[in-house]
mmCIF file as gemmi writes it, N, C-alpha and C atoms, coordinates in Angstrom:
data_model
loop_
_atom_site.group_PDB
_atom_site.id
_atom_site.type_symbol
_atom_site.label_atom_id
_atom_site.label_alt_id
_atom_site.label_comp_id
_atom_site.label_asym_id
_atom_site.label_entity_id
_atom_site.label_seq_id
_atom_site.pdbx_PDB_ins_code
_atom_site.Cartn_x
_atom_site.Cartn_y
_atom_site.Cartn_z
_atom_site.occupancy
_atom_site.B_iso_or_equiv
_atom_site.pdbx_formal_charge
_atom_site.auth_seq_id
_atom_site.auth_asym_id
_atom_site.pdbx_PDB_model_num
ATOM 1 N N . UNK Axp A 1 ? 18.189 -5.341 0.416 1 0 ? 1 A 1
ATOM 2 C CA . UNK Axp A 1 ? 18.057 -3.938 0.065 1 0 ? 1 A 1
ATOM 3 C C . UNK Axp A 1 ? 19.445 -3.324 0.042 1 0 ? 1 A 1
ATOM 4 N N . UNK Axp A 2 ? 19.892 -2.725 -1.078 1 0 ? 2 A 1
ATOM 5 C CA . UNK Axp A 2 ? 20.896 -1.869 -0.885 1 0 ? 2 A 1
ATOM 6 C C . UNK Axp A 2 ? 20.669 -0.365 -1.007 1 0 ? 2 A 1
ATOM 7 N N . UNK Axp A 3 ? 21.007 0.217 -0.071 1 0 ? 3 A 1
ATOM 8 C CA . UNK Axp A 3 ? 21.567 1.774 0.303 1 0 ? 3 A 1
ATOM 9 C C . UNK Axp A 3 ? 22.657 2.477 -0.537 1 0 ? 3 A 1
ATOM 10 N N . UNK Axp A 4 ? 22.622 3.405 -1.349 1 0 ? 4 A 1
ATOM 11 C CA . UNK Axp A 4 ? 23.403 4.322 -2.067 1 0 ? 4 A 1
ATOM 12 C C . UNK Axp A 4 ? 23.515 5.395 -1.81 1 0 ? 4 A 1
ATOM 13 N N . UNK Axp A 5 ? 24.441 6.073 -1.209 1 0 ? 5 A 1
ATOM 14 C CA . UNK Axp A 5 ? 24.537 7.645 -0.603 1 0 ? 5 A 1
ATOM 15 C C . UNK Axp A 5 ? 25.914 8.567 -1.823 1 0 ? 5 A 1
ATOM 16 N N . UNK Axp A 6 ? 25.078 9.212 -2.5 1 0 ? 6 A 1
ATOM 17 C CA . UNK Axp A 6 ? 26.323 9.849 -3.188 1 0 ? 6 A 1
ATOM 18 C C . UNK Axp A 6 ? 26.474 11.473 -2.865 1 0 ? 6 A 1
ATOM 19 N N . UNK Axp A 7 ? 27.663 11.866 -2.049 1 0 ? 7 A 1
ATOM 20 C CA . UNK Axp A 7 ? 27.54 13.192 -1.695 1 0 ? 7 A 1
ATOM 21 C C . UNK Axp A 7 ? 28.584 13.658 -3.551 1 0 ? 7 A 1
ATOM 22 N N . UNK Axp A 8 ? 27.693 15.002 -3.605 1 0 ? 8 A 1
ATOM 23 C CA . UNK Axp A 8 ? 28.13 15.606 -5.203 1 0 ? 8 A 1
ATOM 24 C C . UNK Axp A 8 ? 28.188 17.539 -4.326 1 0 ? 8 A 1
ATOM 25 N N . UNK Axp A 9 ? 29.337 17.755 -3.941 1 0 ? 9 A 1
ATOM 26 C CA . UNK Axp A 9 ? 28.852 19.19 -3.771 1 0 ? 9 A 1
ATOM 27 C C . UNK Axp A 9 ? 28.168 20.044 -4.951 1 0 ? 9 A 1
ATOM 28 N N . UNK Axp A 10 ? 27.838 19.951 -6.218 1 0 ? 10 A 1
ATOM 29 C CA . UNK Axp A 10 ? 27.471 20.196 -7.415 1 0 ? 10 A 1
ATOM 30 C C . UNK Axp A 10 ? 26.206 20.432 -7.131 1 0 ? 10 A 1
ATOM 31 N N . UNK Axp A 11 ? 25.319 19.316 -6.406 1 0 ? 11 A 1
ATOM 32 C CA . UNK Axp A 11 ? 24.222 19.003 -6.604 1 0 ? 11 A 1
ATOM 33 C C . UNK Axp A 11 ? 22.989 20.19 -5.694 1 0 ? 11 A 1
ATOM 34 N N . UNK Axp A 12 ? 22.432 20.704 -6.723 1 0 ? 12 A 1
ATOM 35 C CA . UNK Axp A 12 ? 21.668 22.091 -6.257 1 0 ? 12 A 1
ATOM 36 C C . UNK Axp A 12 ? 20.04 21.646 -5.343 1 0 ? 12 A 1
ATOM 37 N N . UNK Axp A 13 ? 19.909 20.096 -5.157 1 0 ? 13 A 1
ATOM 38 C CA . UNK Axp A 13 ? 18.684 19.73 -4.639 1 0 ? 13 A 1
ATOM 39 C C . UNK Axp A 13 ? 18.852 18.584 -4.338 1 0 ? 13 A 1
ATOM 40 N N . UNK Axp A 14 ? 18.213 18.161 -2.742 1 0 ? 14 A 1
ATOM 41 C CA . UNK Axp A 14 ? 18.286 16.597 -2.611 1 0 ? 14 A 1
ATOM 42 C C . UNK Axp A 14 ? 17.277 15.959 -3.59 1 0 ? 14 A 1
ATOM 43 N N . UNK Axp A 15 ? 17.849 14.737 -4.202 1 0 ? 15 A 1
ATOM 44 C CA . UNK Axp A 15 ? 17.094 13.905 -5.038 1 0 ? 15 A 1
ATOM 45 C C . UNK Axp A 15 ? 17.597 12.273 -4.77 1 0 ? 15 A 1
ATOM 46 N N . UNK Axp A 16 ? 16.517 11.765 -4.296 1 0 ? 16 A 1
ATOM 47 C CA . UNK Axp A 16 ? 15.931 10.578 -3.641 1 0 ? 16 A 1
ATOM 48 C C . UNK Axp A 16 ? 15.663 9.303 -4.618 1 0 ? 16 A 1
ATOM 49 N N . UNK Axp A 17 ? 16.25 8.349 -5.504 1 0 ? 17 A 1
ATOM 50 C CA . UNK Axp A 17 ? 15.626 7.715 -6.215 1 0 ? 17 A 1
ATOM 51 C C . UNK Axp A 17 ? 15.591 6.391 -5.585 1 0 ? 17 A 1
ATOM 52 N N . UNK Axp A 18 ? 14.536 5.523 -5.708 1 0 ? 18 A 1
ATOM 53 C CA . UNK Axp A 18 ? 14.142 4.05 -5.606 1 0 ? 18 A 1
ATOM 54 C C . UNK Axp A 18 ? 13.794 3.118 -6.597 1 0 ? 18 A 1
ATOM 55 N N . UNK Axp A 19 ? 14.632 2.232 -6.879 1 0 ? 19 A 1
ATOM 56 C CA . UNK Axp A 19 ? 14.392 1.261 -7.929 1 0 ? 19 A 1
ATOM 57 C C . UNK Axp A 19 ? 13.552 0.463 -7.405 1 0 ? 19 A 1
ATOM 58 N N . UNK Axp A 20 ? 12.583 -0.491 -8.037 1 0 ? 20 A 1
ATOM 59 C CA . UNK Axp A 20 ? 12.231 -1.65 -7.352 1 0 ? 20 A 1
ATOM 60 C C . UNK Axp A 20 ? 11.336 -2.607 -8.59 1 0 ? 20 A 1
ATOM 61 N N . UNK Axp A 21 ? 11.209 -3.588 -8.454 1 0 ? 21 A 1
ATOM 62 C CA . UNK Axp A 21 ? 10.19 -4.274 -9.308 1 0 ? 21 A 1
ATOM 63 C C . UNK Axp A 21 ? 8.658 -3.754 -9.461 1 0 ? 21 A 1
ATOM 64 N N . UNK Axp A 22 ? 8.597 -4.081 -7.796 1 0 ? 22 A 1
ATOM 65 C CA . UNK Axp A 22 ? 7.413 -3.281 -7.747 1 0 ? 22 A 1
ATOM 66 C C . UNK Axp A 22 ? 7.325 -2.402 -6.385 1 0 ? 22 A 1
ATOM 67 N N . UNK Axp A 23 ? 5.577 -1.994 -6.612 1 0 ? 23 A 1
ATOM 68 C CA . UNK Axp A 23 ? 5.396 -0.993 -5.345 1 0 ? 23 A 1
ATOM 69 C C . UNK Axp A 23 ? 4.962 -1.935 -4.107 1 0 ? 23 A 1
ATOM 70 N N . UNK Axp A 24 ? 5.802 -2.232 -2.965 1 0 ? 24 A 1
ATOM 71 C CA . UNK Axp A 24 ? 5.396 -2.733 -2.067 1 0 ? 24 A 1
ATOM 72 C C . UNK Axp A 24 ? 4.972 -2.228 -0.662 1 0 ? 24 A 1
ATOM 73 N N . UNK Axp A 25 ? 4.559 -2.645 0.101 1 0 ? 25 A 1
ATOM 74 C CA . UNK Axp A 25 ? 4.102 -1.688 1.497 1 0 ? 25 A 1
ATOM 75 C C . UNK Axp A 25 ? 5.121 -1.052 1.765 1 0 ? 25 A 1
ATOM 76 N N . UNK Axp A 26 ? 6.225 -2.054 1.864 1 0 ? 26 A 1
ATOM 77 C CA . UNK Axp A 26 ? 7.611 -1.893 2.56 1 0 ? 26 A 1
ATOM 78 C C . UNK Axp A 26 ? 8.074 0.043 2.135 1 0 ? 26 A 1
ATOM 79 N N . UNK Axp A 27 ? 7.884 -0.425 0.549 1 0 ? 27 A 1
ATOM 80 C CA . UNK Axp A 27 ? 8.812 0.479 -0.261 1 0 ? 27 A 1
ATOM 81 C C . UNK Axp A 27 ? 7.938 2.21 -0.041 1 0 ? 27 A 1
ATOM 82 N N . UNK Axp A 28 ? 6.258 1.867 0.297 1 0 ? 28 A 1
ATOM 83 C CA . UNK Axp A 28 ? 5.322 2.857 0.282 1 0 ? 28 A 1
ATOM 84 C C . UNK Axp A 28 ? 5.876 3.423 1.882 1 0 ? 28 A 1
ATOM 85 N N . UNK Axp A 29 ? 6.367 2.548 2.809 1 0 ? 29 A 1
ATOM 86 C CA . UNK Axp A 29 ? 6.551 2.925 3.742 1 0 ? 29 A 1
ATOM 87 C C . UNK Axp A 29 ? 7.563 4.293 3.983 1 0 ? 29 A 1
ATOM 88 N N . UNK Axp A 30 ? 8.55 3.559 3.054 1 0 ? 30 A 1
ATOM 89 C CA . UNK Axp A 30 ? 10.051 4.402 2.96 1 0 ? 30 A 1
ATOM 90 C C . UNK Axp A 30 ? 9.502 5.765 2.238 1 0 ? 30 A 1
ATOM 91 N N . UNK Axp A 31 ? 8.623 5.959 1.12 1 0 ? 31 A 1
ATOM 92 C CA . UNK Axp A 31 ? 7.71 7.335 0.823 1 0 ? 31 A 1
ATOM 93 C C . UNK Axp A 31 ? 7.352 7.69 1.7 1 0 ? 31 A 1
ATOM 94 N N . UNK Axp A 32 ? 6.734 7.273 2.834 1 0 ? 32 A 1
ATOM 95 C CA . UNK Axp A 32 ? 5.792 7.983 3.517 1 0 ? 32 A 1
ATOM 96 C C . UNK Axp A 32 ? 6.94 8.591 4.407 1 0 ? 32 A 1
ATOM 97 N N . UNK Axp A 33 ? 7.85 8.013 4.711 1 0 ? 33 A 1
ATOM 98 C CA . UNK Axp A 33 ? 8.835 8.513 6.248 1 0 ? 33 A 1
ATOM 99 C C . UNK Axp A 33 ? 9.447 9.551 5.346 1 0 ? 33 A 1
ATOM 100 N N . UNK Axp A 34 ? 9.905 9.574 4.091 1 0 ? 34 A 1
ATOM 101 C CA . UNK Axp A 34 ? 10.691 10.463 3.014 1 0 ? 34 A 1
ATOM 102 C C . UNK Axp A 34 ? 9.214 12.168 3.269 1 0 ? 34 A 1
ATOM 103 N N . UNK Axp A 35 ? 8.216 11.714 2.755 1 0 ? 35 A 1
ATOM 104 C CA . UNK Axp A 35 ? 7.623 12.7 2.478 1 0 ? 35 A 1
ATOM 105 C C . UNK Axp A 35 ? 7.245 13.288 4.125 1 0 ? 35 A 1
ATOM 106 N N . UNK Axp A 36 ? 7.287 12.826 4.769 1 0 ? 36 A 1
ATOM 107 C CA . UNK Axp A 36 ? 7.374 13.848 6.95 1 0 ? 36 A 1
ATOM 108 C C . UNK Axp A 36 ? 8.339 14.783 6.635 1 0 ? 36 A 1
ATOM 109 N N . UNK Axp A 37 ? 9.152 14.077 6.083 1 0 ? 37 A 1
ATOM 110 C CA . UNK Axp A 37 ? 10.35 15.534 5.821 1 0 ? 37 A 1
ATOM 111 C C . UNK Axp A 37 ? 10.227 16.567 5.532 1 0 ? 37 A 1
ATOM 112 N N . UNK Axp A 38 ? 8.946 16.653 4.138 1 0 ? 38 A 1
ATOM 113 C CA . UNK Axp A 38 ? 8.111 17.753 3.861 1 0 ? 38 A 1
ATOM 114 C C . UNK Axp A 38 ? 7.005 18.439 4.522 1 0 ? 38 A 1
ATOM 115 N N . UNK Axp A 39 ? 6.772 17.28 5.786 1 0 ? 39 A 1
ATOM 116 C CA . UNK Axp A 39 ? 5.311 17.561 5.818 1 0 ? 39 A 1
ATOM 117 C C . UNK Axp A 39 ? 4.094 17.618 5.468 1 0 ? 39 A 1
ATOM 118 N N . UNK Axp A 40 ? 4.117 15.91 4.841 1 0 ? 40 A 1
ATOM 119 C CA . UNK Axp A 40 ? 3.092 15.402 4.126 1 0 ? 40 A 1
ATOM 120 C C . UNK Axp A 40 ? 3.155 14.378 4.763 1 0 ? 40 A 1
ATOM 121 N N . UNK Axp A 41 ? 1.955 13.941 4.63 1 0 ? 41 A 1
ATOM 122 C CA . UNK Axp A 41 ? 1.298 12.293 5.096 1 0 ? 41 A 1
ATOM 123 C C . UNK Axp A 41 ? 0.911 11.685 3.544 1 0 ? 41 A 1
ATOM 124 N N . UNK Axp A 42 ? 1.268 10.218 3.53 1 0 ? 42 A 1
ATOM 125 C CA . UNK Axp A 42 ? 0.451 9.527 2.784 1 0 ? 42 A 1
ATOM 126 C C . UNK Axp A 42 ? -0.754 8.971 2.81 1 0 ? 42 A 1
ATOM 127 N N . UNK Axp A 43 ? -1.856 8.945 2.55 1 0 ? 43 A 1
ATOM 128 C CA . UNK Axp A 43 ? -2.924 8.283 2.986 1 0 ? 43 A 1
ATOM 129 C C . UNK Axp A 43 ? -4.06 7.736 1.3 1 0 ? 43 A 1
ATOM 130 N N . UNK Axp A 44 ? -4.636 6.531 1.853 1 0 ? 44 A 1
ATOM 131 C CA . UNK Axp A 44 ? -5.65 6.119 1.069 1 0 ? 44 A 1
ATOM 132 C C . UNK Axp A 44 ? -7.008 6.799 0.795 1 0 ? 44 A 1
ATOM 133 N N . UNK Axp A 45 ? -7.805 6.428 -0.276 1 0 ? 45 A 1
ATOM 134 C CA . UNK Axp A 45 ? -8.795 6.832 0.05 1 0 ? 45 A 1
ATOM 135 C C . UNK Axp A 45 ? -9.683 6.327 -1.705 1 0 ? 45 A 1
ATOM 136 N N . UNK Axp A 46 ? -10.443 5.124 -0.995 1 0 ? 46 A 1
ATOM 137 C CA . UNK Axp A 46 ? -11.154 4.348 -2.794 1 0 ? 46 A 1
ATOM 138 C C . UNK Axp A 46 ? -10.324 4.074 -3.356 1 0 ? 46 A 1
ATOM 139 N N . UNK Axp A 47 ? -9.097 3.439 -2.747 1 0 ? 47 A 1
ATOM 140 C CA . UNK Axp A 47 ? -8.104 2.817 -3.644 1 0 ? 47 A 1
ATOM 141 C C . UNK Axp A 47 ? -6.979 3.78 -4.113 1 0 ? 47 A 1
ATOM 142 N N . UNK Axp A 48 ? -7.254 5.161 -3.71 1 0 ? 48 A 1
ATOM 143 C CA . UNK Axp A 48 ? -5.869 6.215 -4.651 1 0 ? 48 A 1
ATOM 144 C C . UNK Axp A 48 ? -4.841 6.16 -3.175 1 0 ? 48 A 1
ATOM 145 N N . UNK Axp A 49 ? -4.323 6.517 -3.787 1 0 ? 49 A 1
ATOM 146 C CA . UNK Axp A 49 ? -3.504 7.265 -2.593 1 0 ? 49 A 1
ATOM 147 C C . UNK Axp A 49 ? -2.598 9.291 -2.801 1 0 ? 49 A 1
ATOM 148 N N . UNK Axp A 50 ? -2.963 9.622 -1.664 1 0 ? 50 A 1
ATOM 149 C CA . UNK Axp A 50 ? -3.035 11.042 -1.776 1 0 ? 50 A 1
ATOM 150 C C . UNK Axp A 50 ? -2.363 11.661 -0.745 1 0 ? 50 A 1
ATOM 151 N N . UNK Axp A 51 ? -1.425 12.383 -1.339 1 0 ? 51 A 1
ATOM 152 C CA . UNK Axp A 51 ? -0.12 13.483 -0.546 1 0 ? 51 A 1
ATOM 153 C C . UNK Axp A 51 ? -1.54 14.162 0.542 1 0 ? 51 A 1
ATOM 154 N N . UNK Axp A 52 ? -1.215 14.207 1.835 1 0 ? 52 A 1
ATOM 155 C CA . UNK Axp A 52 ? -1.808 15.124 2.826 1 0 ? 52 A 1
ATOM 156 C C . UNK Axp A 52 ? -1.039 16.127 3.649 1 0 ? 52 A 1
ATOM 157 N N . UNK Axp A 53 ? -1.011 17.43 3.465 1 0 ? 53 A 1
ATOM 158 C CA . UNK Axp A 53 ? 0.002 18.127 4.451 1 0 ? 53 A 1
ATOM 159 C C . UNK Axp A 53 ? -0.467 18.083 6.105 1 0 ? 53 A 1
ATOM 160 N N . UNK Axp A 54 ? 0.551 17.882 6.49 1 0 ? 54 A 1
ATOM 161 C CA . UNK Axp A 54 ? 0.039 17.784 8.026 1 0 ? 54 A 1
ATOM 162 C C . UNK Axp A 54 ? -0.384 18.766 8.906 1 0 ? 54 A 1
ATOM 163 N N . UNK Axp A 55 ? -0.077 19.914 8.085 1 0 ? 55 A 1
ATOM 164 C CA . UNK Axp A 55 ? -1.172 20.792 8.71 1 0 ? 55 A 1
ATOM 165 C C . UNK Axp A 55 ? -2.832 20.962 8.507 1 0 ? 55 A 1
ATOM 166 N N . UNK Axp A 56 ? -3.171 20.24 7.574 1 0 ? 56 A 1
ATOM 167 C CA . UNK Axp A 56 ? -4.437 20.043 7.426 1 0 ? 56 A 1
ATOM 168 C C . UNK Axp A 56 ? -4.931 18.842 8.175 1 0 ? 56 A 1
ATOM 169 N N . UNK Axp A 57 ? -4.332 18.16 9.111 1 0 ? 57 A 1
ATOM 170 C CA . UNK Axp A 57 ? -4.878 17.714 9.884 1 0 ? 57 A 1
ATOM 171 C C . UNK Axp A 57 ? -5.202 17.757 10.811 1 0 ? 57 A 1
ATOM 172 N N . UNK Axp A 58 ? -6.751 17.439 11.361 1 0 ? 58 A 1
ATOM 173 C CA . UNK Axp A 58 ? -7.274 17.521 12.512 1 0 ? 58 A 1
ATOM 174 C C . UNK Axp A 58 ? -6.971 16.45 13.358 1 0 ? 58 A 1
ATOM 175 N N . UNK Axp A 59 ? -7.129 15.236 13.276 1 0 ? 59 A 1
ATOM 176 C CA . UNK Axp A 59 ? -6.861 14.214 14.306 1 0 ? 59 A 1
ATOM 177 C C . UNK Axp A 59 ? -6.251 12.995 13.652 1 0 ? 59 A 1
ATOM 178 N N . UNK Axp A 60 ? -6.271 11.823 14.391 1 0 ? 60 A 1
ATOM 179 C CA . UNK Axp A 60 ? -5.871 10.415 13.58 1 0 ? 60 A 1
ATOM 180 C C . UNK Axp A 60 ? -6.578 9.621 14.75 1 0 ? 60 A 1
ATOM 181 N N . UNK Axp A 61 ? -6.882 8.448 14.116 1 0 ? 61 A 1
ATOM 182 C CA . UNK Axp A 61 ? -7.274 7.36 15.251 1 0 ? 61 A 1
ATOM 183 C C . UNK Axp A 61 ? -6.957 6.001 14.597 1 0 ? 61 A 1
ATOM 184 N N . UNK Axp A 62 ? -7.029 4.992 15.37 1 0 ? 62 A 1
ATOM 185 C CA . UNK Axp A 62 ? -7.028 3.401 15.433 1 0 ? 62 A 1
ATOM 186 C C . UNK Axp A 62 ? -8.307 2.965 15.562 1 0 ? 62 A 1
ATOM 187 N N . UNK Axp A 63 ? -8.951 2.608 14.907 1 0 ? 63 A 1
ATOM 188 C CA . UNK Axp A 63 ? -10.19 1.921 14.698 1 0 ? 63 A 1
ATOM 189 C C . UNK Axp A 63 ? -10.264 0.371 14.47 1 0 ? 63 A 1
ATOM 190 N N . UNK Axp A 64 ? -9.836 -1.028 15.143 1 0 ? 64 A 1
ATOM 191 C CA . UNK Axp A 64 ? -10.029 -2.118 14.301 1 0 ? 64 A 1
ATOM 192 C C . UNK Axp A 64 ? -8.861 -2.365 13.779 1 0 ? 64 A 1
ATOM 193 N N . UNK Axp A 65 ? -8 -2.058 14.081 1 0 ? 65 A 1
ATOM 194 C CA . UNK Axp A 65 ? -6.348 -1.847 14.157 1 0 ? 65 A 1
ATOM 195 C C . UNK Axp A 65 ? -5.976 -1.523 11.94 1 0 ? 65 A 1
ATOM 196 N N . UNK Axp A 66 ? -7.088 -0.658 11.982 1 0 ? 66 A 1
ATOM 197 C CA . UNK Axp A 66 ? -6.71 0.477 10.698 1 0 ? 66 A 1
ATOM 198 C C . UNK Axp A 66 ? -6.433 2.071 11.284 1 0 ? 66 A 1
ATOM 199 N N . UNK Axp A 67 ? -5.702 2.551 10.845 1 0 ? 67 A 1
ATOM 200 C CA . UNK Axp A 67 ? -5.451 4.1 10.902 1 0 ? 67 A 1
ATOM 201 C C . UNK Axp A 67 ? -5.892 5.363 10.279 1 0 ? 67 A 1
ATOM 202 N N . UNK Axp A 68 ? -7.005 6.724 10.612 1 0 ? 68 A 1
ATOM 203 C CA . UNK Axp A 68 ? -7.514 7.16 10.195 1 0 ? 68 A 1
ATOM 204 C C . UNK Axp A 68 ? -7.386 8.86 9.974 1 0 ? 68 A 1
ATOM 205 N N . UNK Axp A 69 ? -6.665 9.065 8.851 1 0 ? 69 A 1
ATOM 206 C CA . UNK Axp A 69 ? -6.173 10.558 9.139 1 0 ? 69 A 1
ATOM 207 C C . UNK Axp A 69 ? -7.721 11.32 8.454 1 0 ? 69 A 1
ATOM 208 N N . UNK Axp A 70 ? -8.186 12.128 9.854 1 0 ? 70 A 1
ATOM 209 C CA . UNK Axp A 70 ? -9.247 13.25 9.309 1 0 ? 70 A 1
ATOM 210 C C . UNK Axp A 70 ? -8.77 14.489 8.84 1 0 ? 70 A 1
ATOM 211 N N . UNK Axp A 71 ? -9.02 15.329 7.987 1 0 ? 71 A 1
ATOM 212 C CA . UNK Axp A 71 ? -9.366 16.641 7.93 1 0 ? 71 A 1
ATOM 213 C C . UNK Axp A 71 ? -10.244 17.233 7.965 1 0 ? 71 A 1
ATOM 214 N N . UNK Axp A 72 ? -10.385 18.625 7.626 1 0 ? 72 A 1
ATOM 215 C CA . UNK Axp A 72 ? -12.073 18.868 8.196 1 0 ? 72 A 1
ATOM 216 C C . UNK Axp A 72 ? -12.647 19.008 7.008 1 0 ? 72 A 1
ATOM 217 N N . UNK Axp A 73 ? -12.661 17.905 6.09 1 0 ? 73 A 1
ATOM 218 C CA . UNK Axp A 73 ? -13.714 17.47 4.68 1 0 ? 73 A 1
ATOM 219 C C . UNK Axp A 73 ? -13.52 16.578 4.615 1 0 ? 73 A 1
ATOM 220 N N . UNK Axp A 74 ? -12.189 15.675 4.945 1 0 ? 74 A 1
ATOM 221 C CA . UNK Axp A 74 ? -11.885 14.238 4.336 1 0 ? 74 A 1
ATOM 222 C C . UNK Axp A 74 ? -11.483 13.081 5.438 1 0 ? 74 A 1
ATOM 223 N N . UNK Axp A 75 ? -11.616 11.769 5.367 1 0 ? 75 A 1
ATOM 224 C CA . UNK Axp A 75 ? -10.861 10.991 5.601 1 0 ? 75 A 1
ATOM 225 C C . UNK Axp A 75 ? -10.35 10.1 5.325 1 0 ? 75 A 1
ATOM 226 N N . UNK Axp A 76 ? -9.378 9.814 5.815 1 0 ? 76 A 1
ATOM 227 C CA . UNK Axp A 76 ? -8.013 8.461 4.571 1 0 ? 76 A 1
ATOM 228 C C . UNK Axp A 76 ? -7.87 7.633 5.672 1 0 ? 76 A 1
ATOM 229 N N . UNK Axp A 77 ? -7.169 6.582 4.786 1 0 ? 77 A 1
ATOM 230 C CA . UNK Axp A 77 ? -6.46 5.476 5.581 1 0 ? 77 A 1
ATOM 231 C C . UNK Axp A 77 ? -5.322 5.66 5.257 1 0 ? 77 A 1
ATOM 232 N N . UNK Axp A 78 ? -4.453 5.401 6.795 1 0 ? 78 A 1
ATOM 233 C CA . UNK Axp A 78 ? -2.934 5.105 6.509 1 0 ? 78 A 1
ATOM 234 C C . UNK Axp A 78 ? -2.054 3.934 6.714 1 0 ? 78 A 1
ATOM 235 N N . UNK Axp A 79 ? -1.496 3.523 5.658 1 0 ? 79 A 1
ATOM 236 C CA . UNK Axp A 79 ? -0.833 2.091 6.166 1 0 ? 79 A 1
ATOM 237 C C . UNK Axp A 79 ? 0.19 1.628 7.267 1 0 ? 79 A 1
ATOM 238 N N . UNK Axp A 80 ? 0.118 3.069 8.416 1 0 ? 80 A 1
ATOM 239 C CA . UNK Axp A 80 ? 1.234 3.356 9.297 1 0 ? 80 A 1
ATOM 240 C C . UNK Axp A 80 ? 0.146 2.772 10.447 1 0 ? 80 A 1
ATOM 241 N N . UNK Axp A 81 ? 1.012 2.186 11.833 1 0 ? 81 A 1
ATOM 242 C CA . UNK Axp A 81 ? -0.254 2.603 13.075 1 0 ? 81 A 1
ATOM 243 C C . UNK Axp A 81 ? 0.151 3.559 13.781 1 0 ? 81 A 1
ATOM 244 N N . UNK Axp A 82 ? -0.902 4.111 14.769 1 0 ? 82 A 1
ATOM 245 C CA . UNK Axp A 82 ? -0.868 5.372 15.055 1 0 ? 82 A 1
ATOM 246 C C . UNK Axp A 82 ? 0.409 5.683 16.114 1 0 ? 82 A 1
ATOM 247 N N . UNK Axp A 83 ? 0.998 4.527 16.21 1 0 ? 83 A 1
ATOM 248 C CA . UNK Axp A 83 ? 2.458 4.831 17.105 1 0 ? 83 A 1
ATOM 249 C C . UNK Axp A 83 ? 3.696 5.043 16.166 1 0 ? 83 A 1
ATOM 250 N N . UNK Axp A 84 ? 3.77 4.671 15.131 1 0 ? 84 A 1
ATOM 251 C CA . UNK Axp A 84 ? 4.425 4.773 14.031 1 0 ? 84 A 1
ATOM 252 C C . UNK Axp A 84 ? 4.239 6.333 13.53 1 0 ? 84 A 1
ATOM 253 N N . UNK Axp A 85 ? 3.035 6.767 13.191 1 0 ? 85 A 1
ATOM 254 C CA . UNK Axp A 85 ? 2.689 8.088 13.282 1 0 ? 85 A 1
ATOM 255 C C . UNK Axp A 85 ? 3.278 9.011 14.097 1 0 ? 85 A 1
ATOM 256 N N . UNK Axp A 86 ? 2.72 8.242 15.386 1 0 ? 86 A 1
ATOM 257 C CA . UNK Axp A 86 ? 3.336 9.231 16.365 1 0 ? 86 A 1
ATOM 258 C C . UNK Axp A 86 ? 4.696 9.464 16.463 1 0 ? 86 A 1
ATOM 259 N N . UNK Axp A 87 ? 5.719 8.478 16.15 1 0 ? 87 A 1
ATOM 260 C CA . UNK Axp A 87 ? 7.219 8.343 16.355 1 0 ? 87 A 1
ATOM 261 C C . UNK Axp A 87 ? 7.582 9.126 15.453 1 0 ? 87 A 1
ATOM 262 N N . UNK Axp A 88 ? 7.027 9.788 14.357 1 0 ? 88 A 1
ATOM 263 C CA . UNK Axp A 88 ? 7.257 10.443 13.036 1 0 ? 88 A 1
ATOM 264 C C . UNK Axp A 88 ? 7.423 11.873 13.213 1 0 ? 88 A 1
ATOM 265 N N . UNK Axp A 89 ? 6.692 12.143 14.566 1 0 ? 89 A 1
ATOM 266 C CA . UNK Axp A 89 ? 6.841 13.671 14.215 1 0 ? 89 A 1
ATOM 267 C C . UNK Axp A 89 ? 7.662 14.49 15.215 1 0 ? 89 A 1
């Protein structure tokens, strides 16, 4: 993996790009820790995957060593475990 940091005082917005072949856990991982920044969670749900703000969440759990972010209509899976979660915020 290589790392590219270009400071531009010019530049009016951080912008984040990732090349890759493909989409791998690894690379979904590095989204998910990118998007805490905002205050979003990534999570599954029938195969999509869907931006969650973390204030719409009610709880998370470990079930069967899968991870389960509720809200109070929905629930997802996250490809994080819940200590990973926890270290996030």
């Amino acid at each position: 993996m290589k790392v590219e940091i270009i400071v531009d005082d010019k530049a009016e917005d951080l912008h984040v790009l990732v090349t890759c072949r493909r989409l791998t856990p690894e690379i979904e991982k590095l989204m998910e820790m990118l998007r805490m920044m905002d205050r979003q969670l990534t999570a599954r749900k029938n195969g999509e995957i869907y931006l969650v703000d973390i204030s719409e969440v009610i709880y998370i759990e470990s079930v069967e060593r899968k991870c389960f972010v509720y809200t109070s209509t929905e629930v997802y899976e996250s490809d994080f475990r819940l200590y990973e979660l926890d270290n996030m915020k």
